[in-house]
C-alpha positions in Angstrom: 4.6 2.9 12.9 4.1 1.5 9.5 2.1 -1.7 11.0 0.0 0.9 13.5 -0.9 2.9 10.2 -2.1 -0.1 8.5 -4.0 -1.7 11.2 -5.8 1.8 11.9 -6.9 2.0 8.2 -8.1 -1.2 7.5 -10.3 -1.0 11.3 -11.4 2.5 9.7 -12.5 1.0 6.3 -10.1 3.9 5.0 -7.7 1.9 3.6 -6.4 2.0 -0.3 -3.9 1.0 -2.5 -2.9 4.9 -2.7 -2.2 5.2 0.7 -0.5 2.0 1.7 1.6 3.0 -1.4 2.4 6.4 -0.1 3.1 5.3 3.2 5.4 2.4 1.6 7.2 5.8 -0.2 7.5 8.2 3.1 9.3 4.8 4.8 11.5 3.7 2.0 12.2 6.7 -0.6 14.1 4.5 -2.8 10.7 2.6 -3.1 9.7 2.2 -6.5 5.9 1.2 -7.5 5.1 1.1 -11.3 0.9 0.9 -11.6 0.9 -2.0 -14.4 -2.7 -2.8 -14.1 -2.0 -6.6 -13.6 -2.4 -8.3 -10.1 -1.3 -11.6 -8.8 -4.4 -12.8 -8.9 -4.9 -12.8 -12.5 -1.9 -14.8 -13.4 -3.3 -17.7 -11.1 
């Protein structure tokens, strides 16, 4: 369902880190995400 969710927002263009994060929460409540404001990308 997760997969379903996330292929329907991306086609929809409605698709942010908020709510892949909330959907990550509502299928794993011991799921954890900490904001840091530092990406991957920047350490590269």
């Amino acid at each position: 369902m997760l997969f379903r969710n996330l292929f329907e927002w991306k086609r929809s263009g409605n698709c942010s880190k908020e709510i892949i994060v909330t959907a990550f929460k509502n299928l794993l409540p011991e799921f954890d995400h900490k904001e840091t404001g530092r990406y991957l990308d920047a350490k590269m």
